[in-house]
Every structure is written in structure tokens, then in C-alpha cells.
C-alpha positions, 0 to 999 in steps of 0.5 A: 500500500505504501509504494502507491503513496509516492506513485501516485504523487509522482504521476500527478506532478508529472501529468500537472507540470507536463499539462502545464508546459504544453499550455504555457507553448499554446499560449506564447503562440497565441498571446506572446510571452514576457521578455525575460528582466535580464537585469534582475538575475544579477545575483546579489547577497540579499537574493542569496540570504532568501532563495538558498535555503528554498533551492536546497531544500528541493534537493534534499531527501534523495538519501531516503530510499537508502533507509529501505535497502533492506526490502531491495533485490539489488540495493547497490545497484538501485539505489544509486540509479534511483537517486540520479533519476529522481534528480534529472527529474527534479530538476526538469520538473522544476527547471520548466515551470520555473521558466513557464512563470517567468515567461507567463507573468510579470516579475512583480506577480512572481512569489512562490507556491502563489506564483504557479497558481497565478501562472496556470491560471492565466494559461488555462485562458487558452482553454477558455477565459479572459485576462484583464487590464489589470492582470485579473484573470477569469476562467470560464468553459474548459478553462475552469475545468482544468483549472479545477483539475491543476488544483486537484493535482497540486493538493495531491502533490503536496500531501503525497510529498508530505506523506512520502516524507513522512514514511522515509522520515519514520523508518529511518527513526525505527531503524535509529531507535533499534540501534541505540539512538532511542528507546528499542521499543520504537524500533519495531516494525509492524511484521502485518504491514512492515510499517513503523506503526509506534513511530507514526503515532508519536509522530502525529502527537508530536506534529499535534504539540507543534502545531499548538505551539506554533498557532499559540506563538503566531497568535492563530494567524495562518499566514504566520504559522504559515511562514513559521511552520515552513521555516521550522520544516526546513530547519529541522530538516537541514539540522539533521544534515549538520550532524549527519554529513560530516559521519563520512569523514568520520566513519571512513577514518573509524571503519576503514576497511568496511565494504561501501556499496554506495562511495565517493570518489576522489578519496579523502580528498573526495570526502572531505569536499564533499562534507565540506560544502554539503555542511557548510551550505546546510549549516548557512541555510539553518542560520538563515532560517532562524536570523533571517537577513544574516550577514545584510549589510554587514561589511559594505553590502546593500539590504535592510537585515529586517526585510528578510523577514517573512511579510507575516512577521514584518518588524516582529524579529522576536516574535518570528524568532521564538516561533523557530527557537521554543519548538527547536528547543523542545526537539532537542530536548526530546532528541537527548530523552530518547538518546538516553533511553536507548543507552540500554540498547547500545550497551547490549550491541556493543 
């Protein structure tokens, strides 16, 4: 049951962003498109701050089907192949409609989820609708009806995405919990439906506390514990890539001869710019989720440190900072309770 979950992802974002490019030629060919605002590509610090802890969160993820090689036939051979497909996909699958946008709308109408929404509106006209003067769009006929169908399709991209996470996320901590980094009893994994059933319920209790939290911090406004939560999804996420990255160098120096299926090459050399760059920009990107507009207009660059903050939580630095720190803090505190949990287990393997 489990494999159809990011199946079934998968092919609706395929259909919606294919869907969507074929429109976007139908109507260059009818209406023309935007000349690209050459001048606003120019990279600049305050552009780097905002957009790098979005793109590499798009990139992240890939390593999970590592956590099932296990239930693989040949896991040397297809997991590697798995994650360089998955990656030209994402890549294509982002690359295109990133460009559909900016040729279909205007560069002050462009901003994230909303602009792709935006973006497919004003495509689906070909099928039936209007654009006014003011940009306004109104679809009508078959214009309205695969409209319907983008929305149905996004809402299933984006839960499928969660839940897929979801699942890689919770059997990696099973298989933690088993090996000591956590109490062994949630390392069991259901042999009815080989699922990490303790793992995903005191996931949602957890998921449960957070959002109270956070609903009580942003004081029950949505765009707020929007921007919040999302922050807090990318921090936690990339915190465990802090700790995690630099173990390559580590367990190649402790265990030198263990057999590796999947290796860097270039060796040590190889190795360490590989856990290098990966933590460096991972360790930046947390830092800039918690201080947004770190390092603007330090030494000479250009840019207010205060405009980096999400419009919800503009000129409120404390208020958006508590909204990160207070749940960080209480992860940490459970991930050291369940650290000392599986001090049992740890000692039994040695």
C-alpha cells in the first residue's frame, strides 16, 4: 500500500507540470510571452540570504530510499540509479515551470507556491477565459475545468510529498531507535504491514504539540504559522544534515576497511569536499532560517537585515524568532530523552 503513496504523487506532478508546459507553448503562440528582466538575475547577497535555503531544500531527501535497502533485490545497484533519476527529474520538473512563470507573468506577480497558481491560471485562458487590464484573470468553459483539475493535482502533490516524507522520515527513526539512538521499543516494525506503526503515532502527537505551539506563538494567524511552520520544516530538516554529513569523514577514518556499496570518489580528498560544502551550505541555510537577513549589510553590502523577514512577521524579529527557537528547543530536548533511553540498547550491541 505504501509504494502507491509516492506513485501516485509522482504521476500527478508529472501529468500537472507536463499539462502545464504544453499550455504555457499554446499560449506564447497565441498571446506572446514576457521578455525575460535580464537585469534582475544579477545575483546579489540579499537574493542569496532568501532563495538558498528554498533551492536546497528541493534537493534534499534523495538519501531516503537508502533507509529501505533492506526490502531491495539489488540495493547497490538501485539505489544509486534511483537517486540520479529522481534528480534529472527534479530538476526538469522544476527547471520548466520555473521558466513557464517567468515567461507567463510579470516579475512583480512572481512569489512562490502563489506564483504557479497565478501562472496556470492565466494559461488555462487558452482553454477558455479572459485576462484583464489589470492582470485579473477569469476562467470560464474548459478553462475552469482544468483549472479545477491543476488544483486537484497540486493538493495531491503536496500531501503525497508530505506523506512520502513522512514514511522515509519514520523508518529511518525505527531503524535509529533499534540501534541505540532511542528507546528499542520504537524500533519495531509492524511484521502485518512492515510499517513503523509506534513511530507514526508519536509522530502525529508530536506534529499535534507543534502545531499548538506554533498557532499559540503566531497568535492563530495562518499566514504566520504559515511562514513559521515552513521555516521550522526546513530547519529541522537541514539540522539533521549538520550532524549527519560530516559521519563520512568520520566513519571512513573509524571503519576503514568496511565494504561501501554506495562511495565517493576522489578519496579523502573526495570526502572531505564533499562534507565540506554539503555542511557548510546546510549549516548557512539553518542560520538563515532562524536570523533571517544574516550577514545584510554587514561589511559594505546593500539590504535592510529586517526585510528578510517573512511579510507575516514584518518588524516582529522576536516574535518570528521564538516561533523557530521554543519548538527547536523542545526537539532537542526530546532528541537527548530518547538518546538516553536507548543507552540500554547500545550497551547490549556493543
Amino acid at each position: 500500500m505504501g509504494k502507491w503513496v509516492p506513485t501516485a504523487g509522482a504521476v500527478a506532478r508529472i501529468v500537472l507540470l507536463g499539462f502545464f508546459l504544453v499550455s504555457v507553448v499554446v499560449f506564447a503562440v497565441q498571446n506572446g510571452v514576457h521578455a525575460l528582466p535580464a537585469g534582475e538575475f544579477t545575483p546579489t547577497y540579499v537574493g542569496f540570504v532568501a532563495l538558498v535555503p528554498v533551492l536546497i531544500f528541493n534537493y534534499v531527501g534523495f538519501e531516503l530510499p537508502s533507509s529501505a535497502a533492506e526490502e531491495m533485490r539489488n540495493p547497490r545497484r538501485d539505489i544509486p540509479l534511483a537517486i540520479l533519476r529522481s534528480g534529472f527529474a527534479a530538476l526538469l520538473l522544476y527547471g520548466g515551470p520555473i521558466l513557464g512563470i517567468l515567461f507567463v507573468l510579470p516579475s512583480d506577480r512572481i512569489g512562490s507556491l502563489g506564483g504557479f497558481i497565478d501562472a496556470c491560471k492565466a494559461v488555462f485562458t487558452v482553454y477558455g477565459g479572459t485576462i484583464a487590464a489589470d492582470g485579473t484573470v477569469t476562467l470560464t468553459g474548459a478553462g475552469t475545468v482544468f483549472g479545477g483539475i491543476a488544483a486537484a493535482g497540486l493538493i495531491i502533490g503536496l500531501l503525497t510529498s508530505g506523506v512520502t516524507w513522512a514514511m522515509g522520515a519514520h523508518r529511518a527513526r525505527a531503524v535509529a531507535c533499534a540501534d541505540g539512538a532511542g528507546p528499542a521499543w520504537l524500533g519495531t516494525i509492524a511484521k502485518k504491514h512492515g510499517t513503523p506503526v509506534r513511530v507514526n503515532l508519536l509522530s502525529a502527537v508530536l506534529a499535534s504539540v507543534l502545531l499548538v505551539v506554533a498557532l499559540n506563538l503566531t497568535e492563530g494567524d495562518g499566514e504566520k504559522y504559515f511562514a513559521a511552520g515552513l521555516g521550522l520544516t526546513i530547519c529541522t530538516t537541514f539540522i539533521s544534515y549538520v550532524i549527519t554529513f560530516p559521519s563520512l569523514v568520520v566513519l571512513r577514518r573509524k571503519y576503514p576497511d568496511t565494504p561501501r556499496p554506495y562511495s565517493v570518489p576522489g578519496g579523502r580528498a573526495g570526502a572531505w569536499t564533499v562534507t565540506v560544502l554539503a555542511t557548510g551550505l546546510v549549516a548557512f541555510t539553518v542560520v538563515v532560517l532562524i536570523w533571517p537577513g544574516f550577514g545584510v549589510g554587514w561589511f559594505g553590502t546593500e539590504g535592510s537585515a529586517a526585510d528578510s523577514l517573512p511579510e507575516a512577521f514584518a518588524g516582529q524579529r522576536l516574535a518570528y524568532t521564538l516561533s523557530q527557537v521554543v519548538p527547536l528547543l523542545v526537539i532537542a530536548g526530546i532528541g537527548l530523552v530518547f538518546y538516553a533511553l536507548g543507552a540500554k540498547t547500545r550497551r547490549t550491541k556493543r
